[in-house]
N, C-alpha and C positions, 0 to 999 in steps of 0.2 A: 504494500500500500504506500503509494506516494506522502510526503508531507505537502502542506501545503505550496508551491513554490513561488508565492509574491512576500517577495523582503517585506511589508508590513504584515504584522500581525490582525490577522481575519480574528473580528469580531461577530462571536457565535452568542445570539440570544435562544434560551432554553423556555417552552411554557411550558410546564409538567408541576400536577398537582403532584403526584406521588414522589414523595421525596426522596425514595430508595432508590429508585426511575431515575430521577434527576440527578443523583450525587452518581450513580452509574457511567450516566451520559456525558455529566460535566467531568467526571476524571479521564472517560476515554477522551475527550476532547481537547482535553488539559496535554493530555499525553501526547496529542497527534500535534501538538504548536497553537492550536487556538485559544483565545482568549475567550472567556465563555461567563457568561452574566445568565442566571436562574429568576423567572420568574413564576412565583408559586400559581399562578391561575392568568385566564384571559386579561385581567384586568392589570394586574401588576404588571403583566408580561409587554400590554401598549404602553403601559406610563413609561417604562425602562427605553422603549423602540421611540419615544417623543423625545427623553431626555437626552439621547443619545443613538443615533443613525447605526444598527447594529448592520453589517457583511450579510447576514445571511439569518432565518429565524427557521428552528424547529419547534412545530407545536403540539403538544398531546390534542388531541379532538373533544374527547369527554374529560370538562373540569366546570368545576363550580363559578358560579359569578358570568363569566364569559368564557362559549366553548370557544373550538380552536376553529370551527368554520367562521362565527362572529369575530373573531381574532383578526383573523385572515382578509375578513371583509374589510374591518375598519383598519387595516392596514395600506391593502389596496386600494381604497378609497381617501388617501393622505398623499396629498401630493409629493408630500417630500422621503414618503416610505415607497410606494406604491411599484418603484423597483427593488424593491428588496426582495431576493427569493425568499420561499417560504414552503418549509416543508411541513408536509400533517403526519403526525403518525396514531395509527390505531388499531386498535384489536377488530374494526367491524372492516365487513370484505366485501357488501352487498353490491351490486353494478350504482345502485341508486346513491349512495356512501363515494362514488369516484364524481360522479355527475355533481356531486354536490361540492364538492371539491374544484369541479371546475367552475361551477356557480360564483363561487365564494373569491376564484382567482388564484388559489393555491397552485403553484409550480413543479412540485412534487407530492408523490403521497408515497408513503409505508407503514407497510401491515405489522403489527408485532404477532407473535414477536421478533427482531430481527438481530442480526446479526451487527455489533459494532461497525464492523469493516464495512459493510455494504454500505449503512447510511455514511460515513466518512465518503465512500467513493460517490455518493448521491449528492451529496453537497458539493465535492472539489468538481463534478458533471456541471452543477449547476453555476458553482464561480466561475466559471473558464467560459459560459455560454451567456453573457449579460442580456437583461433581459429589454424589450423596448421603451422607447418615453412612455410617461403616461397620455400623451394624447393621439398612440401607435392607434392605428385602424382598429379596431377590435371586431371580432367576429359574431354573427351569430346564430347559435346551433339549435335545432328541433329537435330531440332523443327522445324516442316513445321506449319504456321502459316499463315491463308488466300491465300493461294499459295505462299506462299514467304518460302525459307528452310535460317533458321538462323543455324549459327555454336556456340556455348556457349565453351570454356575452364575454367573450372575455378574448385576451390578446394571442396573436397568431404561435408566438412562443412562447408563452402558459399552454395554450392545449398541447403545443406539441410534445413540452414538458412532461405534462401529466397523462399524455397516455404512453408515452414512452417508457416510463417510469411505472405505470401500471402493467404494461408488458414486462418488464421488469421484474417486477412484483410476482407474477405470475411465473414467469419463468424458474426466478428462486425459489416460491414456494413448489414448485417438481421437484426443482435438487433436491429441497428439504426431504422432498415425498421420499424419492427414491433412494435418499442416501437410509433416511428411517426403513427403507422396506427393505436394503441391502441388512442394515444393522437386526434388523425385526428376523432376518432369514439367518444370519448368523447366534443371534441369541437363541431362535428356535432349537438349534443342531445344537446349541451348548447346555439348553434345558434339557433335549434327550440325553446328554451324555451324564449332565446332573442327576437325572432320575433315576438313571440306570443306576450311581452310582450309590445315591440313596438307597433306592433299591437294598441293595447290596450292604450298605451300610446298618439301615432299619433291621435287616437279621441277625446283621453281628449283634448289634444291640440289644434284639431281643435276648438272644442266646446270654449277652453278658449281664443282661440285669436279672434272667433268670436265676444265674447263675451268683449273683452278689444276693438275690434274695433266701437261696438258701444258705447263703454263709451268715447270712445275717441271722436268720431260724435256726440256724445251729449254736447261735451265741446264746439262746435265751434256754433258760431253766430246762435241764435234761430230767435232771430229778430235783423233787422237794424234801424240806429238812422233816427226819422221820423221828418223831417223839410222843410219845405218850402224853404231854402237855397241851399239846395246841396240835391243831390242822390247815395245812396251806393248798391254798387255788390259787391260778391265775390265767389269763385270758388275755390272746394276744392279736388284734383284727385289723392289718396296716389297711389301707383306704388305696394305696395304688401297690406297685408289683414291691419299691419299697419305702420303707417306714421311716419317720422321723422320730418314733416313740420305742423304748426302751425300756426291760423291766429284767430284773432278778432277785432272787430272793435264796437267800443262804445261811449255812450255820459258822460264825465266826470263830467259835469256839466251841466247848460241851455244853456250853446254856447260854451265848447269845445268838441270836438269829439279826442277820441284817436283810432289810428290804430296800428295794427303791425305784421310783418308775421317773425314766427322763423325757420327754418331749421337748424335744428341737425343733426352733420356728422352721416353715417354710415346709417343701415339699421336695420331692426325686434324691438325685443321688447325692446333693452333696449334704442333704440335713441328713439321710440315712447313714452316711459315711463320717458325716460329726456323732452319731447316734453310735455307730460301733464304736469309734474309738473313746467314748467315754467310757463305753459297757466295757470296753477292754482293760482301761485305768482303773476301774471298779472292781480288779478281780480278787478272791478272797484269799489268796495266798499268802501267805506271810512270808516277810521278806523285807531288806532295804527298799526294793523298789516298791511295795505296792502301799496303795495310799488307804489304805480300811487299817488293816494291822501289820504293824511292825513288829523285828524282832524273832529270837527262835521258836520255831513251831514249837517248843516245850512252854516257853512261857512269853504266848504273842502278847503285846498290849494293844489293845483296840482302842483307836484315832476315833475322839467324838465327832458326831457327827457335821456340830457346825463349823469344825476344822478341815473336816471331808471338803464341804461348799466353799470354803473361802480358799482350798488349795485348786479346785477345779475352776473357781473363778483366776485366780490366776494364772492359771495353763490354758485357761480357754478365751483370751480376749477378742471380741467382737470381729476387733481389728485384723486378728490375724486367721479367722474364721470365715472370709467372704462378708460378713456381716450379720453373720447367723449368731443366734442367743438360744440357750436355751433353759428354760425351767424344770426343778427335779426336788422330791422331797426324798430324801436318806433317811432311815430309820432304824432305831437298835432294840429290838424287843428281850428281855431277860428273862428268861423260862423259868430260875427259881426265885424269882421276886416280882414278875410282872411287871415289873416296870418298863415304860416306853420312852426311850430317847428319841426325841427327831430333831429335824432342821427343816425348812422350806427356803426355796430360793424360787420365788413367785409362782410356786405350782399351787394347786387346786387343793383345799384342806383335805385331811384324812376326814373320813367319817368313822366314827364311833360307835357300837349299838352295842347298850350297858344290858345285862339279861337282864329282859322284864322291862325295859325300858326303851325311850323311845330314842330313835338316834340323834345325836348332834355332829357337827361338823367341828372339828378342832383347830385351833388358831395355828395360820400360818400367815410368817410376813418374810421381809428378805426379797431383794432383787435377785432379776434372772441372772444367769451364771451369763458373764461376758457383756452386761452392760456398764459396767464401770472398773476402778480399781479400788484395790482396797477395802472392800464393802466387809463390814463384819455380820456374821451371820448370827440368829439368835436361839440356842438351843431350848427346846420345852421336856418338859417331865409329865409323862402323865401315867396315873398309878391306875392299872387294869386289873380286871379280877376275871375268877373263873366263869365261863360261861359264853363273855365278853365274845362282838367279833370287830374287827378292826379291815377298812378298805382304802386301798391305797389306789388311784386310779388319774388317767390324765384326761385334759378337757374334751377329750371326744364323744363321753358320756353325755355331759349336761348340756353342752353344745350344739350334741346334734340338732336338725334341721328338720322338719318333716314338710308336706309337698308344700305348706304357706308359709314356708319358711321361719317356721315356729319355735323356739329353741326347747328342747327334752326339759332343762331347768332344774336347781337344784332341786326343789319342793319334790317336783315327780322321784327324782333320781332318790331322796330320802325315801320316800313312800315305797319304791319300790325294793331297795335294800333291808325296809323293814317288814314288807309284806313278806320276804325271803330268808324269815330270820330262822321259822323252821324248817328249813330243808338244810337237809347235809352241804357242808361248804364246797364240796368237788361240784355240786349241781347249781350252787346259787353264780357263779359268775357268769355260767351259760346260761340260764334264764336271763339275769341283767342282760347282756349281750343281744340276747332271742327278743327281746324287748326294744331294744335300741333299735337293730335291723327293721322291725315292725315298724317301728316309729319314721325312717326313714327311708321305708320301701321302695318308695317309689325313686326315688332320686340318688337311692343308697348314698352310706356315708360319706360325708365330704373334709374327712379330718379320722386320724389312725386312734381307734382305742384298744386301751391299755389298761387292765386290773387285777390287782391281787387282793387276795382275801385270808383273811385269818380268824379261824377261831382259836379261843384258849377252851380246852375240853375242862369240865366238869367232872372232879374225882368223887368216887364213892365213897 
């Protein structure tokens, strides 16, 4: 593309509401050597062309206050403007849209949207071709146009301008065409080869998340702690192939049993994959490394629990998680004293059901693990007795949805734990469950649940 080639500097007047348009226009203009003055509408855009005789004017068509045909007119109709070229540019393409262009006296017209270069090469067409005095012969034309007969007057080098430049128009809008349906045929053949390759991909996929789902089913509870004191259930129903929810439940020692259920925000693989590697940090071995008990299997000491939550807050900061958080209550139950140690780190209270009584839900507070640093956690004691059963579960229960999107809710979730309180505990978390599925049949779960159950048995 040429620069302009007259040693003075061509003075380029801009009319364009759209200010993104305009700064566009004016820096490619800036760039090509011209001097370029923005007027924000019809109106501003004459007072600028009065106060100073601009080289050449481009118009937006559609603007507020005065379009750019009314532009154009009162241009043309100024004796001391009336050879200034003037181009219109616009989104409208109709035959009736050029005729009115030539009505008006405009010298050029373009369609947007266009290309930089082209209107630069439209304009230095139009410096190099000055246009005649204003009191040149002017023509005048008949055009019958849809049944409508329009009258045109205007000068022999404005029409010849603007159909030339609508020839123009047209011509580039074909390249446009065909260079789109060259790139349109090339993306097609690149979409087959995409699909094919998805294709192909989607299986591996399936295959490997089959495949991470059973490893992840393999990490949960193989067997429960076997005692004369108490009885444990639990119930494990991810919501897609895998789970962001996490449970196990173990014997620490000869008389503690630790429990705990994690839910990790979010869904697919990588909350699943935050979900194992917790279950994995949680394991009950003792040992320097693990974080439940330390020390030799002859005499472990068992790490409380809200020490448990504030060391997993620390190994698991948000930040270095993708952005994933998740919440978990830890708990220490003692077979020869019944007593319950916990922690929460913004999970969902245990529920309690005292025999004979009705159940309550037990306090829990504490941030989720990975939304700050430093958070100290707050341990509770709560003193159980025979009979008792204790539910440790995550928000897929009370949360659920049914088809009005109605949430299950605590009230229900109570009611039903206590409606379940005589049946054997191996059978009460699959009713819960068989309940929940009911409740949200139709649209099935939309969030992974997770719960363990305990009773402490009743000696003779």
């Amino acid at each position: 593309m040429s620069e302009p080639n007259d040693a003075r500097v061509i003075d380029v007047l801009i009319a364009e509401d759209n200010r993104l348009q305009a700064k566009i226009l004016e820096d490619r203009l800036v760039r090509a050597g011209y001097r370029v003055r923005v007027g924000r509408d019809g109106v501003e855009a004459l007072q600028l062309a009065r106060d100073q005789r601009p080289d050449i004017i481009v118009s937006d068509i559609e603007m507020p206050h005065m379009t750019g045909h009314e532009l154009c007119r009162a241009i043309k109709s100024d004796a001391t403007l009336s050879t200034v070229p003037l181009i219109l540019l616009s989104t409208l393409s109709e035959p009736q849209d050029i005729i009115r262009g030539l009505d008006c006296g405009a010298d050029n017209y373009v369609t947007k949207p266009y290309r930089p270069e082209y209107l630069v090469s439209r304009m230095e067409s139009l410096l190099q071709t000055p246009l005649g005095q204003p009191d040149e012969e002017r023509l005048e034309l008949e055009v019958t146009l849809a049944g409508t007969v329009y009258k045109v007057r205007s000068g022999r080098q404005q029409v010849l301008n603007l159909l030339v430049s609508t020839f123009e128009n047209a011509v580039e809008k074909n390249f446009e065409l065909l260079r789109y349906n060259e790139e349109l045929t090339i993306a097609k053949e690149q979409l087959a080869k995409w699909n094919k390759r998805l294709e192909t991909l989607n299986g591996r996929m399936t295959r490997d998340l089959e495949a991470a789902a059973k490893i992840q089913q393999s990490l949960l509870p193989q067997s429960l702690p076997t005692t004369p004191l108490a009885a444990f259930a639990w119930k494990y129903l991810p919501c897609d192939e895998l789970a962001g929810d996490f449970l196990n439940c173990f014997m620490l020692d000869d008389e503690h049993v630790a429990m705990f259920v994690v839910d990790v925000s979010g869904h697919g693989v990588p909350s699943s994959l935050l979900a194992v590697a917790v279950g994995r940090v949680l394991a009950p071995d003792a040992g320097s490394s693990s974080l439940l008990v330390r020390g030799p299997a002859d005499s472990p000491v068992i790490t409380p629990p809200a020490d448990v939550l504030a060391e997993l807050n620390r190994r698991y900061p948000m930040e270095g998680q993708g952005n994933l958080y998740f919440t978990m209550v830890y708990a220490i139950l003692n077979l020869r004293t019944l007593e319950l140690n916990y922690a929460s780190a913004g999970h969902e209270p245990m529920v309690h059901i005292p025999f004979g009584k009705p159940p309550r839900m037990l306090p829990a507070e504490g941030f989720a693990i990975g939304w700050m640093e430093g958070v100290e956690y707050t341990e509770v004691t709560v003193q159980l007795a025979t009979g008792d059963r204790l539910y440790l579960y995550s928000d897929g229960i009370p949360e659920a949805l049914d088809a009005d999107l109605e949430e299950f809710d605590d009230p229900r979730m109570l009611a039903l734990m206590n409606k379940c309180a005589s049946e054997p505990i191996e059978s009460t978390v699959d009713t819960i469950c068989d309940e929940i599925l009911k409740w949200c049949r139709i649209n099935g779960p939309k969030d992974d649940i997770s719960i363990i159950a305990v009773e402490l048995k009743k000696t003779d």
